[in-house]
C-alpha positions in Angstrom: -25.6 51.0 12.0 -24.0 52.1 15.2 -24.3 56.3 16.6 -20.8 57.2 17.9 -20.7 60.3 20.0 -18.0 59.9 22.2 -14.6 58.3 22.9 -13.6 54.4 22.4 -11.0 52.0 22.4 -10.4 49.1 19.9 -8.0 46.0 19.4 -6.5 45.1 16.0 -5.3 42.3 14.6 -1.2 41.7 14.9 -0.1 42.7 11.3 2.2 39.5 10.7 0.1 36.3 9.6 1.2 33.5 10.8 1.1 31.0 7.6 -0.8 28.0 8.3 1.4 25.4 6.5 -0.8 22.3 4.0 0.8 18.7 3.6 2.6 19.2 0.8 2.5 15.6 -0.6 -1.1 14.5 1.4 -1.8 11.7 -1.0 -5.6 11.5 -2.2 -6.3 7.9 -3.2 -9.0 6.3 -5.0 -9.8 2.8 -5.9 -10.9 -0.3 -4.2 -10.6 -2.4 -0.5 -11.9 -5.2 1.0 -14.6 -3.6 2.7 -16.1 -6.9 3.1 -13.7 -7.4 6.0 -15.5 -4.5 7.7 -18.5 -4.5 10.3 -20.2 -2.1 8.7 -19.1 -1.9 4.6 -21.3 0.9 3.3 -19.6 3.1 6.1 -16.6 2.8 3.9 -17.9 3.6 0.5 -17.7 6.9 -1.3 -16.1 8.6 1.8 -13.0 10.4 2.2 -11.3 8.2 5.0 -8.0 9.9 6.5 -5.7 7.1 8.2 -2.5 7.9 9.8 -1.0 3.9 10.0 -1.6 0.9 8.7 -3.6 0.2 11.1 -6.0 2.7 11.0 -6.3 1.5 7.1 -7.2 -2.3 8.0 -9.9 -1.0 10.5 -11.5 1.8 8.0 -11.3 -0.3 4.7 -9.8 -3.5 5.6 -6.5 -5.1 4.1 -5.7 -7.6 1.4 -2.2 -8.6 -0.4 -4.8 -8.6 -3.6 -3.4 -5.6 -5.3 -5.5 -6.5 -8.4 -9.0 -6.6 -6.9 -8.1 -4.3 -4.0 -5.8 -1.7 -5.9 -5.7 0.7 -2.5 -4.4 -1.6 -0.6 -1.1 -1.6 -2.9 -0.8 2.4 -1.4 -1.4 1.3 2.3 1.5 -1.3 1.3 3.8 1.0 -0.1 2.8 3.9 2.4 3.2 2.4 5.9 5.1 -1.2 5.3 7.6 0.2 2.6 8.3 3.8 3.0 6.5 4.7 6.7 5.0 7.9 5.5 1.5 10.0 7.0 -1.1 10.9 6.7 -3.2 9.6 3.6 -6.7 9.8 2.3 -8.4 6.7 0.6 -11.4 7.0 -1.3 -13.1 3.2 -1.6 -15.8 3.1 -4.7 -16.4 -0.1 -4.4 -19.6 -0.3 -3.0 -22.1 -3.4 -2.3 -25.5 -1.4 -2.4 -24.4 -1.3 -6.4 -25.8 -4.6 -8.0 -22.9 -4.7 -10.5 -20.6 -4.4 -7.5 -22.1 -7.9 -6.0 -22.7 -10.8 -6.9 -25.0 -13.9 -5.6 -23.9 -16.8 -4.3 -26.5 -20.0 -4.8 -27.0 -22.2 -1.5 -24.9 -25.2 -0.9 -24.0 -27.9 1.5 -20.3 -27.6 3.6 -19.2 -30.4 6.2 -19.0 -28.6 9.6 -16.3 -30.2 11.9 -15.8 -30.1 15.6 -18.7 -27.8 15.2 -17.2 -25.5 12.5 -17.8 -24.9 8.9 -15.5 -23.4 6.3 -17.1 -21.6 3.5 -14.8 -21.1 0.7 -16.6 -18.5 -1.4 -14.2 -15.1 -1.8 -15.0 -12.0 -0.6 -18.9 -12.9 1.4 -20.7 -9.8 3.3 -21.3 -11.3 6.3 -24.6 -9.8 7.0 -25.9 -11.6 3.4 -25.1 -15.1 4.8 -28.3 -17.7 5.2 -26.9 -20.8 7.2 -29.5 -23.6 7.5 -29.1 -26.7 9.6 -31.1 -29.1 6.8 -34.2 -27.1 6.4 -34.0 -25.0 9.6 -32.5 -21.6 8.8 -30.1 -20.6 11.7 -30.0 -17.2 13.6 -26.6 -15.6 13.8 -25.3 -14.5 17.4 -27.2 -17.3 18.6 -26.9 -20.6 16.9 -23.4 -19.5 15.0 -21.1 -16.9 14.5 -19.3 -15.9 11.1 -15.4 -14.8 10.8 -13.8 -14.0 7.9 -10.3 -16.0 8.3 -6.8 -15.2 7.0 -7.0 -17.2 4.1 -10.0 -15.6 2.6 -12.7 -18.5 3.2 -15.3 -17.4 6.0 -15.3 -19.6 9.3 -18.7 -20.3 10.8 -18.5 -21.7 14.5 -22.3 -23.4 14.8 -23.6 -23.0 18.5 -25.9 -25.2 21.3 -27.4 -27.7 19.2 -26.9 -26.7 15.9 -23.1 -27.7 16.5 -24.4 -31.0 16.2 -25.0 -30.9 12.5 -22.9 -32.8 10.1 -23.5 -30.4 7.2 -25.5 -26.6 6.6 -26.5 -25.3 3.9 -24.7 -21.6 3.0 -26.3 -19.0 0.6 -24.7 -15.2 0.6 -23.5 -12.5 -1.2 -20.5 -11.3 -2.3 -18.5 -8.2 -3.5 -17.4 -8.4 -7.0 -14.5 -5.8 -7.4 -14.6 -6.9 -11.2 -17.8 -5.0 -11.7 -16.2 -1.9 -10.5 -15.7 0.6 -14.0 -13.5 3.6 -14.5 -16.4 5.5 -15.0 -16.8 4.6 -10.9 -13.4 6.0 -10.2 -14.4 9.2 -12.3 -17.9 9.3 -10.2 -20.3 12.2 -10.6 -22.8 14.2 -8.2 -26.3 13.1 -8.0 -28.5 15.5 -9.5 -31.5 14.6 -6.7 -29.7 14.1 -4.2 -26.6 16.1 -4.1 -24.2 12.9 -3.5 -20.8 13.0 -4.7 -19.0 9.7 -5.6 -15.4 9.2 -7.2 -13.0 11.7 -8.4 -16.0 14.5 -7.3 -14.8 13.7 -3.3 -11.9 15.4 -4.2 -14.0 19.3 -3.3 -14.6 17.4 0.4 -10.9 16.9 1.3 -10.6 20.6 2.6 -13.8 20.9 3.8 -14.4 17.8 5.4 -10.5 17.2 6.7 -9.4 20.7 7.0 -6.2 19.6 4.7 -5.2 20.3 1.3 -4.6 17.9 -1.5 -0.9 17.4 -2.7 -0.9 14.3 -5.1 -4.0 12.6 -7.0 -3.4 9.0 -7.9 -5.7 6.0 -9.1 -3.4 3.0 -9.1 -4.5 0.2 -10.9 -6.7 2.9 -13.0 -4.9 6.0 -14.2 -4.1 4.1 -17.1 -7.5 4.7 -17.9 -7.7 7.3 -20.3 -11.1 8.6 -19.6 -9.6 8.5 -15.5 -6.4 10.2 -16.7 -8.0 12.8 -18.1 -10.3 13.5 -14.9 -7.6 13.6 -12.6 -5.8 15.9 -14.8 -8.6 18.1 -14.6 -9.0 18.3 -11.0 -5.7 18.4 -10.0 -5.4 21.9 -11.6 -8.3 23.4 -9.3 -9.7 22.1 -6.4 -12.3 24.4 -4.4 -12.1 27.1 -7.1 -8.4 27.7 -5.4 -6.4 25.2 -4.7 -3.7 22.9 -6.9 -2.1 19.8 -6.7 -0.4 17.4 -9.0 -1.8 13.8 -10.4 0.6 10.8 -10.8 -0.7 8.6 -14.0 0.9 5.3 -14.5 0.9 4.9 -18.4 -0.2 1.2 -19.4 2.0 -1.6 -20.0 -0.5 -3.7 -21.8 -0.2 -3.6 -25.5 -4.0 -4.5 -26.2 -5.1 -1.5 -24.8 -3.4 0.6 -26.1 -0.2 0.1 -23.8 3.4 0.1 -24.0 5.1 -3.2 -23.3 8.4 -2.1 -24.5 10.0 1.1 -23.8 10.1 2.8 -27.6 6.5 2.2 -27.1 5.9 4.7 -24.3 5.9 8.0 -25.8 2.6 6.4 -28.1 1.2 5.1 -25.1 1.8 8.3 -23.3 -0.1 10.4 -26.3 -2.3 8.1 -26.9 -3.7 7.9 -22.8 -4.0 11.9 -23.2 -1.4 12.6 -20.3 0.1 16.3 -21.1 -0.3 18.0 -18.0 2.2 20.1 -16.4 0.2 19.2 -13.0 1.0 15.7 -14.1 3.6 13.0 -13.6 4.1 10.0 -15.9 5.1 7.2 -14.7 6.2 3.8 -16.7 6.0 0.9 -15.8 4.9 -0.8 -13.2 7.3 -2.2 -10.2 7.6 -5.5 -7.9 8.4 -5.9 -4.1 9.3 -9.8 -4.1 6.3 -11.1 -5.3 4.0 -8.1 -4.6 3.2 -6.0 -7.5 2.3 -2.6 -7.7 1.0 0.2 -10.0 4.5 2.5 -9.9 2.0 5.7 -9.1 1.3 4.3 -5.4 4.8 3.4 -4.8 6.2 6.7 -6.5 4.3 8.8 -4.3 4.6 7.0 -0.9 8.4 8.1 -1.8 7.5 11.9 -2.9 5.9 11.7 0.5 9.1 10.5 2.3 11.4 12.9 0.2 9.0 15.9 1.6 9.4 14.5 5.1 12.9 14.4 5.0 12.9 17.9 3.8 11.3 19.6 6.6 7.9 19.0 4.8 8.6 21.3 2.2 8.8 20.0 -1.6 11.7 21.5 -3.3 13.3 18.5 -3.5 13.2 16.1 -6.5 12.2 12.0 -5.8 14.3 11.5 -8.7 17.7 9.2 -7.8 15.8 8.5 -4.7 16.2 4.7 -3.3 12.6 3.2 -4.7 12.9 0.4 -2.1 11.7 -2.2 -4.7 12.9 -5.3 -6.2 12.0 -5.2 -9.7 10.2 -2.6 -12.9 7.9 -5.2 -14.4 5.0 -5.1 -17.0 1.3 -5.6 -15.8 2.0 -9.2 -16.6 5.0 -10.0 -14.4 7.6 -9.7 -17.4 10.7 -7.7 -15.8 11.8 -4.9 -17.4 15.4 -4.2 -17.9 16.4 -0.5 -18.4 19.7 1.2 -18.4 20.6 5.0 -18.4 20.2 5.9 -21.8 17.3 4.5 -22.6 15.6 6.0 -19.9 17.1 9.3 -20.6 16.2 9.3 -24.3 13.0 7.9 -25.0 11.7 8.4 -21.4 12.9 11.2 -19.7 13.0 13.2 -22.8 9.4 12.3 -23.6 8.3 13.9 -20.0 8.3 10.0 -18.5 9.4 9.2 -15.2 10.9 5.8 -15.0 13.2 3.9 -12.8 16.8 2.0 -13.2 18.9 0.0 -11.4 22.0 1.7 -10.4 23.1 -0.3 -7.2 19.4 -0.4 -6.1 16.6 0.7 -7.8 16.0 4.6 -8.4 13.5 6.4 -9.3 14.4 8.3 -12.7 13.1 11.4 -14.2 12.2 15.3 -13.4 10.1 16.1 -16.0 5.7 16.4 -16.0 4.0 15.2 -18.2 3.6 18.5 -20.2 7.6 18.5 -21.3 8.9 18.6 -23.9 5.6 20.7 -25.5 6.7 23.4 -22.5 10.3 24.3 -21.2 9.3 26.9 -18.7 11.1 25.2 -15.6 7.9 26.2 -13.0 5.9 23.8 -15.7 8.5 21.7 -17.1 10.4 20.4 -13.8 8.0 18.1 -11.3 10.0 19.7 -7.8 9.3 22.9 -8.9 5.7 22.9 -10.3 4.9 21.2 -7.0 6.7 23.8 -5.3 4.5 26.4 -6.6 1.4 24.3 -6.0 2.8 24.1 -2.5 2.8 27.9 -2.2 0.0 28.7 -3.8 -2.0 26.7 -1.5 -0.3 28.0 2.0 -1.0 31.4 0.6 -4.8 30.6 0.5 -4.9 29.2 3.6 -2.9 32.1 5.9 -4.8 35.0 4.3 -7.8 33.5 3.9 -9.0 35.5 7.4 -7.9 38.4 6.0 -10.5 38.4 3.2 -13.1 41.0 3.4 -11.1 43.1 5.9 -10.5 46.8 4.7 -8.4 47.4 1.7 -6.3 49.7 3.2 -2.4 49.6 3.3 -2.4 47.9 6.7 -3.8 45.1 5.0 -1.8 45.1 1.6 2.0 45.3 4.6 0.8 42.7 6.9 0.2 40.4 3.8 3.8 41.4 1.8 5.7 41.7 4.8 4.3 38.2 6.4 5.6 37.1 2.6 8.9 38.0 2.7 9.8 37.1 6.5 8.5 33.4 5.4 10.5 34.0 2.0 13.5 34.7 3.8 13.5 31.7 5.8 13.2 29.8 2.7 16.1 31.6 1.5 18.1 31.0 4.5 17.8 27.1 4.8 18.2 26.9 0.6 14.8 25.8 -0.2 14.9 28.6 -3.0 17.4 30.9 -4.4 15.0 33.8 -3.8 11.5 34.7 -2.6 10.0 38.0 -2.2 6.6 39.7 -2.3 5.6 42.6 -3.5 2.4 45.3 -4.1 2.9 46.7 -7.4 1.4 50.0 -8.2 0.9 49.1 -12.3 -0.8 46.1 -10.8 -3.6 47.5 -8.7 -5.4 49.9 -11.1 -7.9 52.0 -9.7 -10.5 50.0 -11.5 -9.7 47.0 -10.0 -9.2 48.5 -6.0 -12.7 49.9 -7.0 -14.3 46.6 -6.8 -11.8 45.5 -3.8 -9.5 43.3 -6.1 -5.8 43.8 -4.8 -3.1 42.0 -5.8 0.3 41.2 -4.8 3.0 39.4 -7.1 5.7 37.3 -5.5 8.9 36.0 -7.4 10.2 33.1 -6.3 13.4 30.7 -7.6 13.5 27.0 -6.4 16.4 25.9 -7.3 15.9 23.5 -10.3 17.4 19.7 -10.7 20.5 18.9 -11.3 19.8 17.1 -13.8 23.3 16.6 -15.9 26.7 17.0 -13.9 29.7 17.3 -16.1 33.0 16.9 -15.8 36.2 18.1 -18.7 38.9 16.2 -18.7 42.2 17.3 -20.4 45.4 16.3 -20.7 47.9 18.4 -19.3 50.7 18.7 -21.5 52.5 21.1 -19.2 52.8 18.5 -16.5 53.8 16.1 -18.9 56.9 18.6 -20.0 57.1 19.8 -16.4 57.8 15.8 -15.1 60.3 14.8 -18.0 62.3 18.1 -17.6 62.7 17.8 -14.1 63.8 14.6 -14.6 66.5 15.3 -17.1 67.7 18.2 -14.6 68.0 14.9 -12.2 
């Protein structure tokens, strides 16, 4: 420790924070993509991969209209070709060092014309291919070179000599996104070597990207319930601090335990285990022409566009939003016909978002997943539970430098009075109908500022849905008597 004996000068920190805002809805993705496409596929497994176009998608994971096989793809789709929303993080499990993630092809013989070859098996790592001209195996980058082509097969362009051949023989390896499991989705942590895989990524978003999860999904495998259930778990605490909210489609398909009919949904809801209030349900699925997609990727690529139309701050509802798609359809293809009240009572009211038809499709329903067992509107209403994830979060990260300063009141005003000038600008462009923050004396005992624990409470009212506008009609009797009178005085 330092001797003073003398006279100094020192520099303090300006007492207002400025907040360091999160993404409110940063979508964190997880499923499967052609990673065959890629250079180098095991780059692209098991990674957090941040991708601000499509673009960037098809060079990170690759790109296929194969929604069923490659279930992120259907989220790049609805992201950047449908709504034109950014950023988004996609987590690719998928992974070809996994033998039940691969499969072997056996050799065989393919024609090769004006010195090319086609090789029809689907989805071939490149670097796993064996091309022999009869018995005389050929080296790649000099006697041929190996494309995949648009329409899936994998054109091989035979070099120097070897382009004389009438026929090779082909042997290779491909992925298998059939062999991918929920319990891959879900992941786990290696106990020897530390590695995370699936759902467990989720802890590297904010240290790895610097950004802050806002919306969980698994298309094509929330309807899991064993994935369901994991994503509701994280989504409530992420780092030991941070929230966000999961979007869960709830199955369609009757043989496993699904809902292929609307009064079925509530069971099917139950029965998957979906309850959170840091959870959106979401029946069924829906159709872009002849694309289909899980309604949880299409769903949140609009939360994402409602929050970027609202200066990137989510007190807005997606409900009665234009969905952008063409039809609500069950996993297989049967198009599902739903007016108002049905989606009011048996959906809505069971804590199901849905969509209808109403000149255009809509999406339909405020509530999470935890109502009707709660009513409290921060738990109950999906704008304002994400709201206060929102919050919570952009607390966190502007007063995280503050941490382990002195607990003196300098500390306790810059924080409350940083609060309440960002309150009142939420206030003033009707984001909330009031925000303020304060340091309550019953709150800070002297037990607790003993072992540097302060805290401060903030109240804060976003406004909630309007869920129900109603109009009274009545007939006036006095204009009636007014009208005839006044034409009798005529």
């Amino acid at each position: 420790m330092a001797y003073n004996h003398g006279i100094g000068v020192v520099e303090q920190e300006t007492s207002l924070t400025t907040p360091v805002e999160s993404t409110a809805g940063l979508q964190i993705i997880f499923g499967t993509a052609p990673i065959h496409l890629l250079k180098d596929p095991a780059a692209a497994v098991n990674k957090p991969i941040l991708c601000y176009s499509f673009a960037e998608c098809q060079q990170n994971l690759g790109y296929s209209d194969d929604f069923k096989n490659f279930t992120l793809c259907q989220s790049m789709d609805a992201c950047f070709r449908v709504f034109n929303v950014a950023p988004i993080v996609l987590v690719n499990v998928l992974d070809p060092a996994k033998e039940s993630h691969t499969r072997q092809n056996q050799e065989e013989e393919c024609p090769v014309a004006e010195g090319v070859a086609r090789y029809a098996k689907p989805y071939v790592l490149l670097s796993t291919l064996t091309v022999k001209n009869a018995d005389s195996p050929l080296t790649a980058g000099t006697d041929y070179l190996a494309e995949h082509a648009e329409d899936g097969t994998v054109r091989i362009t035979l070099l120097g000599e070897a382009a004389e051949a009438e026929t090779v023989k082909i042997s290779s390896e491909s992925l298998d996104p059939a062999g991918v499991t929920a319990e891959d989705i879900v992941g786990g942590v290696n106990v020897q070597t530390g590695a995370e895989t699936g759902l467990e990524l989720i802890r590297q978003i904010y240290p790895r990207l610097g950004m802050t999860a806002g919306i969980l999904l698994a298309p094509g495998w929330s309807q899991d319930p064993v994935v369901a259930a994991a994503l509701q778990a994280k989504a409530e605490i992420i780092n030991g601090c941070f929230r966000a909210e999961t979007y869960i489609d709830i199955s369609t398909d009757p043989e496993n335990g699904g809902a292929a009919v609307y009064t079925e949904v509530k069971a099917a809801k139950e029965k998957q285990g979906v309850s959170s209030s840091y959870a959106a349900a979401l029946w069924p699925l829906v159709a872009v022409g002849s694309k289909r997609y899980y309604y949880s990727a299409m769903f949140a690529a609009l939360t994402a566009a409602t929050d970027a139309a609202n200066s990137d701050v989510p007190y807005a509802s997606p409900s009665n939003k234009d969905l952008k798609v063409t039809a609500t359809i069950l996993e297989d293809g049967t198009e599902v016909f739903l007016d108002q009240q049905q989606a009011n009572d048996l959906l809505n009211a069971n804590g199901v978002i849905t969509a209808i038809n109403a000149n255009g499709y809509k999406a339909w329903g405020n509530n999470t997943a935890a109502y009707p067992s709660t009513t409290d509107p921060k738990d109950r209403f999906l704008a304002v539970r994400r709201f206060f994830n929102w919050d919570a979060n952009n607390f966190i990260l502007s007063y995280f430098q503050k941490v382990d300063d002195p607990a003196n009141t300098r500390l306790i005003r810059s924080v409350v009075d940083s609060q309440n000038i960002k309150g009142n600008g939420y206030v003033a462009r009707d984001y909330c109908a009031g925000y303020r923050t304060e340091f309550r004396t019953e709150e800070n005992p002297l037990t607790d500022l003993l072992n540097g624990h302060l805290t401060t409470h903030t109240f804060m009212a976003p406004y909630l849905p309007a869920e129900y506008i109603e109009n009274i009609n009545e007939y006036d009797t006095a204009a009636l008597q007014a009208a005839l009178n006044g034409g009798d005085e005529a």
